[in-house]
C-alpha positions as protocol buffer text, in pm:
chain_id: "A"
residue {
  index: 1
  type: UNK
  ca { x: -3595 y: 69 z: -1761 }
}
residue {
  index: 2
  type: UNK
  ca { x: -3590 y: 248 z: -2145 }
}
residue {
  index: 3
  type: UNK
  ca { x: -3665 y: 624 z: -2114 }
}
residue {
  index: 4
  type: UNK
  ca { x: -3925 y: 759 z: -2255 }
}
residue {
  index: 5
  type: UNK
  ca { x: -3967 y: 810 z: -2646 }
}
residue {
  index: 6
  type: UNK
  ca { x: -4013 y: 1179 z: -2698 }
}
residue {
  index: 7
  type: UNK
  ca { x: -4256 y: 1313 z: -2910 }
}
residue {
  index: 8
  type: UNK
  ca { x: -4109 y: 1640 z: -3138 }
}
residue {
  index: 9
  type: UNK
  ca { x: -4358 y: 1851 z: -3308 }
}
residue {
  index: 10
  type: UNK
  ca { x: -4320 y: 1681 z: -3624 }
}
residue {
  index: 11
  type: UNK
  ca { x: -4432 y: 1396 z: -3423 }
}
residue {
  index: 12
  type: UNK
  ca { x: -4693 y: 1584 z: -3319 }
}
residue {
  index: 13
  type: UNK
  ca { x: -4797 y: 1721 z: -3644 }
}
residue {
  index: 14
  type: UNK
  ca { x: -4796 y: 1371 z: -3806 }
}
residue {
  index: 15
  type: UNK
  ca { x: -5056 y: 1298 z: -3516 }
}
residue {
  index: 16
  type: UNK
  ca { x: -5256 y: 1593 z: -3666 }
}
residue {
  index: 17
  type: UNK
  ca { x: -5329 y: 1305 z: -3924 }
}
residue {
  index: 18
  type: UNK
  ca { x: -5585 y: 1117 z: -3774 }
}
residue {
  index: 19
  type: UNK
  ca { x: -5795 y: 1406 z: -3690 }
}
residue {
  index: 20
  type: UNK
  ca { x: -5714 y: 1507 z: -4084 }
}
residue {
  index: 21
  type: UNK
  ca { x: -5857 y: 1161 z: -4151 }
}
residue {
  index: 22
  type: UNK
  ca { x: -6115 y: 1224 z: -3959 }
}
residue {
  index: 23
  type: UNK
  ca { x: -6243 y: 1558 z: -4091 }
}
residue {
  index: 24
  type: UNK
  ca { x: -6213 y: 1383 z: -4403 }
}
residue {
  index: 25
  type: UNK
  ca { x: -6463 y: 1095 z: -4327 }
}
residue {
  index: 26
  type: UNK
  ca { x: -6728 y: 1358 z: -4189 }
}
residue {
  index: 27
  type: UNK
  ca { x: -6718 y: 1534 z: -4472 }
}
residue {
  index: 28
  type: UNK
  ca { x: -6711 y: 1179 z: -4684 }
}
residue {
  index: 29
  type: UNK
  ca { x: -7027 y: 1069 z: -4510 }
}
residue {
  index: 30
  type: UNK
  ca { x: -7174 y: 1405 z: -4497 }
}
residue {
  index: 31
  type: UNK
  ca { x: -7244 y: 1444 z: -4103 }
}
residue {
  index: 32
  type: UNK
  ca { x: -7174 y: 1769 z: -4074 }
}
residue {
  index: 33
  type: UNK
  ca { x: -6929 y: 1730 z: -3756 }
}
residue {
  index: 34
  type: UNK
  ca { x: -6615 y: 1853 z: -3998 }
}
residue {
  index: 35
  type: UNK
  ca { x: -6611 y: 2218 z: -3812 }
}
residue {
  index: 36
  type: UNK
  ca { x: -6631 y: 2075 z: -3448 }
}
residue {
  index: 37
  type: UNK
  ca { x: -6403 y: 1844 z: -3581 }
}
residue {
  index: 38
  type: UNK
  ca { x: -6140 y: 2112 z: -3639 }
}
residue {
  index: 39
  type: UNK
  ca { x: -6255 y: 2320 z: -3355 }
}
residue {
  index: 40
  type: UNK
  ca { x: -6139 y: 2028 z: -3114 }
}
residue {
  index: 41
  type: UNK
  ca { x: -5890 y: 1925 z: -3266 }
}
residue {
  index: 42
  type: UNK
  ca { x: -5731 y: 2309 z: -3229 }
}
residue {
  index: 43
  type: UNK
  ca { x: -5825 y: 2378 z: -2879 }
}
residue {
  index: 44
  type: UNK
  ca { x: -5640 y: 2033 z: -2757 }
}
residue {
  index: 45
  type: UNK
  ca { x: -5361 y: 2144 z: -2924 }
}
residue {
  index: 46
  type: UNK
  ca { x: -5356 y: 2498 z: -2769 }
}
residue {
  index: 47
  type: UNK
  ca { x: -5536 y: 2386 z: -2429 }
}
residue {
  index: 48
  type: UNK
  ca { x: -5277 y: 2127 z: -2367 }
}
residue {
  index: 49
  type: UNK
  ca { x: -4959 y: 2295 z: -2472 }
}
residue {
  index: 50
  type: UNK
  ca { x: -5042 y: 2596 z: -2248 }
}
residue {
  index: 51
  type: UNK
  ca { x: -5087 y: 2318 z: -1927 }
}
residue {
  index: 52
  type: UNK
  ca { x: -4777 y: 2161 z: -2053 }
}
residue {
  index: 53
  type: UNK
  ca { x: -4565 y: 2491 z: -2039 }
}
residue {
  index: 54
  type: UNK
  ca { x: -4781 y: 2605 z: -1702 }
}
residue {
  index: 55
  type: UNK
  ca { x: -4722 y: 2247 z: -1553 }
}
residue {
  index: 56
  type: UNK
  ca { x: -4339 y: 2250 z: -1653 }
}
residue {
  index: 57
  type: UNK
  ca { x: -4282 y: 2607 z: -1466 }
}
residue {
  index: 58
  type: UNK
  ca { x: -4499 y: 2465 z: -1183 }
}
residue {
  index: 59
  type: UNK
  ca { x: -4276 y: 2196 z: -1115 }
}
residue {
  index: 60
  type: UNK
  ca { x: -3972 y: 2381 z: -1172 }
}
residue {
  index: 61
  type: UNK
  ca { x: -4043 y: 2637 z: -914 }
}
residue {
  index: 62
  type: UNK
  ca { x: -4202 y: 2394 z: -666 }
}
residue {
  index: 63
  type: UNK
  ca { x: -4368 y: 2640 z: -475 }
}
residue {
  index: 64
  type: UNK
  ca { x: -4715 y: 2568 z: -252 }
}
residue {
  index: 65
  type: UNK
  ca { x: -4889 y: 2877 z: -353 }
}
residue {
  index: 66
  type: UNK
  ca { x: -4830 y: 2824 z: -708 }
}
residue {
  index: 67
  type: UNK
  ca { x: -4969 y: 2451 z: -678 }
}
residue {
  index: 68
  type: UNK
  ca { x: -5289 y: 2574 z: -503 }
}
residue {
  index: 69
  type: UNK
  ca { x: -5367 y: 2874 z: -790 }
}
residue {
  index: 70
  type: UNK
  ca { x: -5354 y: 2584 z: -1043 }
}
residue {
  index: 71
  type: UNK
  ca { x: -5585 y: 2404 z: -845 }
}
residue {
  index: 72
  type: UNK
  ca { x: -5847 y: 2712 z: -812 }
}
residue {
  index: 73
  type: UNK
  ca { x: -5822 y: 2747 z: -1094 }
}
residue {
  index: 74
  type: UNK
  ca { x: -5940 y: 2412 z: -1183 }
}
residue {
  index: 75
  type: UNK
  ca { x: -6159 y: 2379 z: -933 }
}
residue {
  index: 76
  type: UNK
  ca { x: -6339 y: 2691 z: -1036 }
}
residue {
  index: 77
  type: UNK
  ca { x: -6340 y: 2570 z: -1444 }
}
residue {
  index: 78
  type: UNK
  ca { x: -6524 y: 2249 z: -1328 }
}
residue {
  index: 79
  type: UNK
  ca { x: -6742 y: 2381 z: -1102 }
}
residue {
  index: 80
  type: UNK
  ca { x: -6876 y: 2636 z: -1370 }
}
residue {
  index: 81
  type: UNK
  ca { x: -6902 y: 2332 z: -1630 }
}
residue {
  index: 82
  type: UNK
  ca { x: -7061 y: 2153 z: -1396 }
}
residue {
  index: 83
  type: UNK
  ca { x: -7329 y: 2457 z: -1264 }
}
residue {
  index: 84
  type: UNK
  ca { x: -7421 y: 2512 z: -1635 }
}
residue {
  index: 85
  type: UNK
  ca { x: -7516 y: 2144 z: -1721 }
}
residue {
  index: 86
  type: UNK
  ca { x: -7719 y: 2156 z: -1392 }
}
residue {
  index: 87
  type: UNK
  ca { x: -7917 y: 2495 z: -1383 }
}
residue {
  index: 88
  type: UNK
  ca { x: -7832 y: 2824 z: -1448 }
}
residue {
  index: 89
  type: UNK
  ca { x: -8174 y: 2943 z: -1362 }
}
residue {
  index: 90
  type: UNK
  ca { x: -8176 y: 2830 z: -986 }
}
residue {
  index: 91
  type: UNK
  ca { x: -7963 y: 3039 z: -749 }
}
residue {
  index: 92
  type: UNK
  ca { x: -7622 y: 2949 z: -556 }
}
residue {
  index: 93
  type: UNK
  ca { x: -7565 y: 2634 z: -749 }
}
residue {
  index: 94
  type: UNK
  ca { x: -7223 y: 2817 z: -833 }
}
residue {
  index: 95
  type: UNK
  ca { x: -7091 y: 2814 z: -530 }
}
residue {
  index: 96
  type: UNK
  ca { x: -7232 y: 2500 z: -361 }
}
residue {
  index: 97
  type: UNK
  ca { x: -7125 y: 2303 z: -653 }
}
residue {
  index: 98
  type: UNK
  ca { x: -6771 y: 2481 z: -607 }
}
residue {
  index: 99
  type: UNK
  ca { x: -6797 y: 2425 z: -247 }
}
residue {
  index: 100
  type: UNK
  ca { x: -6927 y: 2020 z: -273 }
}
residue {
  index: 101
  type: UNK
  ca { x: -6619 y: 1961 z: -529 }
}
residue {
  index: 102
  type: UNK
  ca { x: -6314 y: 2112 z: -310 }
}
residue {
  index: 103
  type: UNK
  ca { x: -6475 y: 1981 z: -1 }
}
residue {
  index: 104
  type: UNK
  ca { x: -6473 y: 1606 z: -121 }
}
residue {
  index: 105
  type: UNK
  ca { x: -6127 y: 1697 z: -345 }
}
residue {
  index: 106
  type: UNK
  ca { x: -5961 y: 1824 z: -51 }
}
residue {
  index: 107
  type: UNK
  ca { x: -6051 y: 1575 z: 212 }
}
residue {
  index: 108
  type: UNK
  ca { x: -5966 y: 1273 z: -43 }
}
residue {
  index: 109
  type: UNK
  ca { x: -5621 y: 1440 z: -199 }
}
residue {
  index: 110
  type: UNK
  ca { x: -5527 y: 1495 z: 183 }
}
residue {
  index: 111
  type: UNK
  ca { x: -5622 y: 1162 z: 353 }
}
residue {
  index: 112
  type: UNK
  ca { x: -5440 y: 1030 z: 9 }
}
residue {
  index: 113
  type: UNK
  ca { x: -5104 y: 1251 z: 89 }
}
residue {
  index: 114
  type: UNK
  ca { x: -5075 y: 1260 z: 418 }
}
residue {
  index: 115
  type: UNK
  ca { x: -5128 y: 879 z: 501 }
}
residue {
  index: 116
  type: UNK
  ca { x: -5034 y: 683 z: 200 }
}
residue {
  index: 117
  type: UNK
  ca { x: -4823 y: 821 z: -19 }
}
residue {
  index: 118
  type: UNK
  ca { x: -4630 y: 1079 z: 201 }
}
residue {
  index: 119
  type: UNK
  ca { x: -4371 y: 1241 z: -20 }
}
residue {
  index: 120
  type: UNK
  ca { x: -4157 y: 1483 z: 156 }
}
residue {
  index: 121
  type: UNK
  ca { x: -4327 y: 1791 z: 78 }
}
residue {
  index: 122
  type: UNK
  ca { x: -4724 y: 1714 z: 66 }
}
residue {
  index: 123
  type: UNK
  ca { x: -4786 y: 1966 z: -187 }
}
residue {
  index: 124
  type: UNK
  ca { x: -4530 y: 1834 z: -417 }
}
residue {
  index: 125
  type: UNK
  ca { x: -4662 y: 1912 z: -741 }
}
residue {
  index: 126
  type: UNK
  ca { x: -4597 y: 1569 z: -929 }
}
residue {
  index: 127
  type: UNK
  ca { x: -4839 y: 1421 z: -667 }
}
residue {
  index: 128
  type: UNK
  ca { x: -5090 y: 1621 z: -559 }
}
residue {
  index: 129
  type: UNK
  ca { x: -5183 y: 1807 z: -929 }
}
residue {
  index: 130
  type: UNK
  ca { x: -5229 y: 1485 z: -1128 }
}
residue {
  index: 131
  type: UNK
  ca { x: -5425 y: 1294 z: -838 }
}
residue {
  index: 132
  type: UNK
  ca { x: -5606 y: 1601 z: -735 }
}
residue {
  index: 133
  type: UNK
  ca { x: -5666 y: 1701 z: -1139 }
}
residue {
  index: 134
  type: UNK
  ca { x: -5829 y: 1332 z: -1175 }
}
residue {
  index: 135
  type: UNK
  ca { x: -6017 y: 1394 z: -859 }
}
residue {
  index: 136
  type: UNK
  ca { x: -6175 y: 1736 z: -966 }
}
residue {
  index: 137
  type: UNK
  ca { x: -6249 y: 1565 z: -1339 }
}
residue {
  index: 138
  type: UNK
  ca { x: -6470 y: 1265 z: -1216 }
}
residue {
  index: 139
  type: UNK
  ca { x: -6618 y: 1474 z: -943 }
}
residue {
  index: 140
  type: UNK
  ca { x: -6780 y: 1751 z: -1191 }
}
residue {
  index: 141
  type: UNK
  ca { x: -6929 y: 1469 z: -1427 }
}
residue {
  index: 142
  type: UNK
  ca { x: -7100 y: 1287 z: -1107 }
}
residue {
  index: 143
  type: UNK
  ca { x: -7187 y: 1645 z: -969 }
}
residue {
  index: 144
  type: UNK
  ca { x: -7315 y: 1729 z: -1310 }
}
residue {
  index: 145
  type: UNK
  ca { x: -7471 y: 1407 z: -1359 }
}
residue {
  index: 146
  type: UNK
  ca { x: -7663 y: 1370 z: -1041 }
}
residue {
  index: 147
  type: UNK
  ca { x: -7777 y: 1744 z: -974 }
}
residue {
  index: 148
  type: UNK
  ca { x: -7899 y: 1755 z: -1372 }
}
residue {
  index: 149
  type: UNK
  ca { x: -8054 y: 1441 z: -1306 }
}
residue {
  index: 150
  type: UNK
  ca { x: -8284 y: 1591 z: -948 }
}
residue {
  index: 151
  type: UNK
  ca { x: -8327 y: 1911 z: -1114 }
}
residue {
  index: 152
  type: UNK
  ca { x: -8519 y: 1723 z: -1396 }
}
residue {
  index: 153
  type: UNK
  ca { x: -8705 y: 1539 z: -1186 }
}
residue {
  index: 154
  type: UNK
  ca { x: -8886 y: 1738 z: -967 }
}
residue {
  index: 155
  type: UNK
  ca { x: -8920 y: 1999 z: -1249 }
}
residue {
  index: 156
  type: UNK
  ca { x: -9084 y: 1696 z: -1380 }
}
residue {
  index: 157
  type: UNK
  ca { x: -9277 y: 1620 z: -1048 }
}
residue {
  index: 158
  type: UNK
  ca { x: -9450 y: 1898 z: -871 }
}
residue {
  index: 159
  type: UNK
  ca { x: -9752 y: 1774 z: -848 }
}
residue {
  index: 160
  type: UNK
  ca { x: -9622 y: 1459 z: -667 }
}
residue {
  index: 161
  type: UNK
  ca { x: -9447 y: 1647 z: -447 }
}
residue {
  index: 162
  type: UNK
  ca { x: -9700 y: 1872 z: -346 }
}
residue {
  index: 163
  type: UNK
  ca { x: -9940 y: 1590 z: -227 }
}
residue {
  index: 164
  type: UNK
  ca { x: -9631 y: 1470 z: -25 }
}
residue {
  index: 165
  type: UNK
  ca { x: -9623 y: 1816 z: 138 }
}
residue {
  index: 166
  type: UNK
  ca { x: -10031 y: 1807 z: 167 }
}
residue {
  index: 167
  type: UNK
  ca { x: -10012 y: 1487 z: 333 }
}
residue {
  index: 168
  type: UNK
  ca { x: -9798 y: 1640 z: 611 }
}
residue {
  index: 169
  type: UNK
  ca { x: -9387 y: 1488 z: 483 }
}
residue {
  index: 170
  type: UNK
  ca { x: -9144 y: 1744 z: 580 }
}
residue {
  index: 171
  type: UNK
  ca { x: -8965 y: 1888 z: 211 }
}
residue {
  index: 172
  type: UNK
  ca { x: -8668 y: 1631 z: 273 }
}
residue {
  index: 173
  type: UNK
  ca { x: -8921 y: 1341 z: 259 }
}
residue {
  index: 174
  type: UNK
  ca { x: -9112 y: 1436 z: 0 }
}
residue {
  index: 175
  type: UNK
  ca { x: -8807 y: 1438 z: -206 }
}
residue {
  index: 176
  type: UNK
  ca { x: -8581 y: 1190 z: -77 }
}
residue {
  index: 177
  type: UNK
  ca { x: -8655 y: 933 z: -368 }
}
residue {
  index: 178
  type: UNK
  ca { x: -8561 y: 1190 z: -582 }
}
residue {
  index: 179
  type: UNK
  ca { x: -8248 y: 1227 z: -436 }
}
residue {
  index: 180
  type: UNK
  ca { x: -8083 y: 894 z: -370 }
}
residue {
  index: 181
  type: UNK
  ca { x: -8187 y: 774 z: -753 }
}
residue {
  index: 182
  type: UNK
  ca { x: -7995 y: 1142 z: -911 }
}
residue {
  index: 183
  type: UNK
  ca { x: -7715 y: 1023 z: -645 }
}
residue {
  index: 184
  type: UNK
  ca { x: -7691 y: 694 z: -790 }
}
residue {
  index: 185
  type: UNK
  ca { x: -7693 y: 787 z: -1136 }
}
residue {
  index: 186
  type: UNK
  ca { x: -7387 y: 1051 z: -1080 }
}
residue {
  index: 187
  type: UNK
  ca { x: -7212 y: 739 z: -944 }
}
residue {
  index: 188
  type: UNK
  ca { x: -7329 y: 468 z: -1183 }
}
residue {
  index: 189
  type: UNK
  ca { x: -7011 y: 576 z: -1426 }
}
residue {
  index: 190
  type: UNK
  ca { x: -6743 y: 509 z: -1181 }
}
residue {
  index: 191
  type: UNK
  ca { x: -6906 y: 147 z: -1034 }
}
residue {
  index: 192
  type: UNK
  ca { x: -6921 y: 34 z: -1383 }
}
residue {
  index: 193
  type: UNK
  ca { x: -6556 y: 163 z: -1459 }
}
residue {
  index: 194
  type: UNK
  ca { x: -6440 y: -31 z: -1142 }
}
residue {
  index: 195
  type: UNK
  ca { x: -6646 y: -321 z: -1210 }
}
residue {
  index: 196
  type: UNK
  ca { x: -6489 y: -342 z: -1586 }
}
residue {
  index: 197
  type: UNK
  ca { x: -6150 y: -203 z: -1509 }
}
residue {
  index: 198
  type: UNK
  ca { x: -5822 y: -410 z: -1635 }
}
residue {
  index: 199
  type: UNK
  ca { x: -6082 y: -625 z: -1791 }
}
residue {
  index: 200
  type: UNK
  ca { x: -6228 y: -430 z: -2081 }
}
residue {
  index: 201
  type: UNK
  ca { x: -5982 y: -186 z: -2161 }
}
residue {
  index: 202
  type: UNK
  ca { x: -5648 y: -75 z: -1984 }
}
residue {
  index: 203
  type: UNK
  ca { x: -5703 y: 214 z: -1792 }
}
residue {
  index: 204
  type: UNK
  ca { x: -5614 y: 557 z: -1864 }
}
residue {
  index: 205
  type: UNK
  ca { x: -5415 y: 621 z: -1594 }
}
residue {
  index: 206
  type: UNK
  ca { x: -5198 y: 295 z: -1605 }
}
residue {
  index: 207
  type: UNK
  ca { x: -5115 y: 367 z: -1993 }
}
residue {
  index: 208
  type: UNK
  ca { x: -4984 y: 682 z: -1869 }
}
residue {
  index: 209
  type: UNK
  ca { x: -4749 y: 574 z: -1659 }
}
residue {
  index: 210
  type: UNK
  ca { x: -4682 y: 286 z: -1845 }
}
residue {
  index: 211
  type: UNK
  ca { x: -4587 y: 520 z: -2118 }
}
residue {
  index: 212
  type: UNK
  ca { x: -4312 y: 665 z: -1897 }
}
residue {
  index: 213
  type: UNK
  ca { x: -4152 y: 385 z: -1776 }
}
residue {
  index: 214
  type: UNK
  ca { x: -4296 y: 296 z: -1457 }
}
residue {
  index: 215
  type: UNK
  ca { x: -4319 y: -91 z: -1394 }
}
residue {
  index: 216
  type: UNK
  ca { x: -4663 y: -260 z: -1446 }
}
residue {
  index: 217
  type: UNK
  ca { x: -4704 y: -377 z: -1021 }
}
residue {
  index: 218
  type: UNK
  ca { x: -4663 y: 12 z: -976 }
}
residue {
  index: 219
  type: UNK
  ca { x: -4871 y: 179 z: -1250 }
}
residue {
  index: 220
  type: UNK
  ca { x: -5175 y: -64 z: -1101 }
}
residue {
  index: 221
  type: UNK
  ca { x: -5089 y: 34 z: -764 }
}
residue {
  index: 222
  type: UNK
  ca { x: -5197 y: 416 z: -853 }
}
residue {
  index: 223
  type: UNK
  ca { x: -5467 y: 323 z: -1044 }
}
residue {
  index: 224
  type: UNK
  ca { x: -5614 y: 128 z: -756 }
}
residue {
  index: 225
  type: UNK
  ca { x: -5565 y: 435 z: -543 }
}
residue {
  index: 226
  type: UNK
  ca { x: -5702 y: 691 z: -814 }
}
residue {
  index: 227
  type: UNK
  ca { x: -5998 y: 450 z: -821 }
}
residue {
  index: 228
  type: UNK
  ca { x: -6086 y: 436 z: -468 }
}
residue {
  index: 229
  type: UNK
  ca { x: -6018 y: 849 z: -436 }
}
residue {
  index: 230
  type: UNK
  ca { x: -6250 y: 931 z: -733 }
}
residue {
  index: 231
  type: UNK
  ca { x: -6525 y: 672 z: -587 }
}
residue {
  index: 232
  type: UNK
  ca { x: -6520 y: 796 z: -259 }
}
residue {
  index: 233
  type: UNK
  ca { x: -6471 y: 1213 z: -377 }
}
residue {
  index: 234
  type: UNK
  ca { x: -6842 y: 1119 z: -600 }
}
residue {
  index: 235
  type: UNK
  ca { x: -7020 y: 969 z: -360 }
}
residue {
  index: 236
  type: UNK
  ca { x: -6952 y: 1277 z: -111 }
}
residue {
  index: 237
  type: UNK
  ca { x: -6990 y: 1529 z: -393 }
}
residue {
  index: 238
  type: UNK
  ca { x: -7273 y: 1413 z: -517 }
}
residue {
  index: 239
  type: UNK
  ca { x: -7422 y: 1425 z: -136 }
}
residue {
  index: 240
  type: UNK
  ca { x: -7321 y: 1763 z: -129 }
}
residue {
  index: 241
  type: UNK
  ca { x: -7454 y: 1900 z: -449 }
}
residue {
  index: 242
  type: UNK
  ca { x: -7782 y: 1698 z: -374 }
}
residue {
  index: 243
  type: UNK
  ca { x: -7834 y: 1867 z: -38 }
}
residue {
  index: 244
  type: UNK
  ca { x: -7788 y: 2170 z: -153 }
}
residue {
  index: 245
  type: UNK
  ca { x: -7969 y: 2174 z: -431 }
}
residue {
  index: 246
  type: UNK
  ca { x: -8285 y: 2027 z: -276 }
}
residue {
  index: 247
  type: UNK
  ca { x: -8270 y: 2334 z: -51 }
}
residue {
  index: 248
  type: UNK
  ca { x: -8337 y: 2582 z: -346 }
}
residue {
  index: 249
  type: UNK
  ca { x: -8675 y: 2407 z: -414 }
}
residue {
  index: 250
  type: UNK
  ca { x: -8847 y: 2535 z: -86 }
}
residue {
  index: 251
  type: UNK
  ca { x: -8914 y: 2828 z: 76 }
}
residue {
  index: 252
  type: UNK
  ca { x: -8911 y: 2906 z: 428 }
}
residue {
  index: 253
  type: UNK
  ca { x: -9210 y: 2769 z: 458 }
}
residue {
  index: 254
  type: UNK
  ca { x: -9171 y: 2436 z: 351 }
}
residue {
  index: 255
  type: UNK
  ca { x: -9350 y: 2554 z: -14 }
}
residue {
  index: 256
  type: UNK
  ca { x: -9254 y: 2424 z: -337 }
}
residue {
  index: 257
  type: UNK
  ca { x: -9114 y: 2699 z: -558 }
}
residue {
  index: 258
  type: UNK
  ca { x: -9190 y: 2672 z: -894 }
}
């Protein structure tokens, strides 16, 4: 097995091309994106090089309580990314989005640890950081996704809803359609990408690894298991964020807010 190429910062900075090239054809075609371009373009650089420094100390120290403050503090980035594409207007989203997305992270990272990988210390960070970082990811876009997705619709719907409620169907029912189609848009992403996988495009993941040296057989092995963890850690999320958010719609008396 070759060891990996390294990449120097004049590596690096030759990368800095592309995005050069494409600032370049923005301003060439005139769409406007040439500042967003740049903007991007600098906080990858900076974003990235801080995780890679955090990451390298992580690992180097090896310590549990480190491991779980990097993932709070993931947790609680995605969850607020996730809360603002949703609502900001309706109250506790914060914190039952937080609470769906370590809920279904935890449970999945865990049953993923503990019974099928089992390294020697489970919250070695070289495991449980990148599976549980990929975890976190896919869960905020279905979270984000499917509660956007119900909060449009019965924004869009109270008058339907109300003749549920008039008609005697308990809040649940009178939004239940509601529900399962926002929970099967937040998960329509990842069927597709696991429909399409190794087919369309290599995956992500299996570059990665790829990348570093790890033999093809294994790389796919991971991916398979990444897949199957982000699948299930959506469909629970977005159960979780659903239920919750259905409850802000009612009052204690089975009314529709408005």
């Amino acid at each position: 097995m070759q060891d990996l190429i390294k990449l120097d910062l004049a590596d690096l900075a030759i990368a800095i091309g592309l995005m050069a090239i494409a600032v370049g054809l923005s301003a060439w075609e005139k769409l406007g994106l040439e500042l967003n371009l740049v903007f991007a373009t600098g906080r990858t650089i900076l974003q990235l090089l801080v995780l890679g420094y955090v990451l390298d100390f992580i690992f180097a120290v090896n310590n549990v309580w480190g491991v779980l403050a990097i993932l709070v503090i993931m947790l609680t980035i995605t969850a607020i990314v996730a809360r603002n594409r949703i609502s900001q207007k309706l109250p506790l989203v914060l914190p039952w989005v937080w609470g769906s997305i370590f809920v279904s992270t935890a449970l999945t990272v865990l049953y993923s640890i503990f019974l099928i990988i089992q390294p020697e210390r489970w919250y070695e960070p070289r495991y449980i950081i990148p599976l549980a970082g990929v975890v976190i990811g896919n869960a905020m876009n279905a979270a984000a996704i499917a509660g956007e997705r119900l909060v449009n619709t019965i924004n869009s719907s109270h008058l339907e809803i109300e003749t549920h409620l008039s008609l005697g169907a308990t809040p649940q029912q009178a939004i239940t359609q509601y529900r399962k189609e926002a929970i099967r848009a937040g998960l329509m992403p990842t069927l597709n990408q696991m429909m399409l996988i190794g087919m369309v495009a290599l995956p992500g993941i299996t570059t990665g690894q790829l990348l570093g040296g790890v033999q093809p057989p294994d790389a796919v092995s991971y991916e398979i298991l990444l897949l199957f963890m982000v699948a299930f850690a959506n469909l629970l999320t977005t159960l979780l964020v659903t239920r919750g958010l259905c409850r802000q719609f009612f009052n204690s008396t089975a009314q529709l807010i408005r």
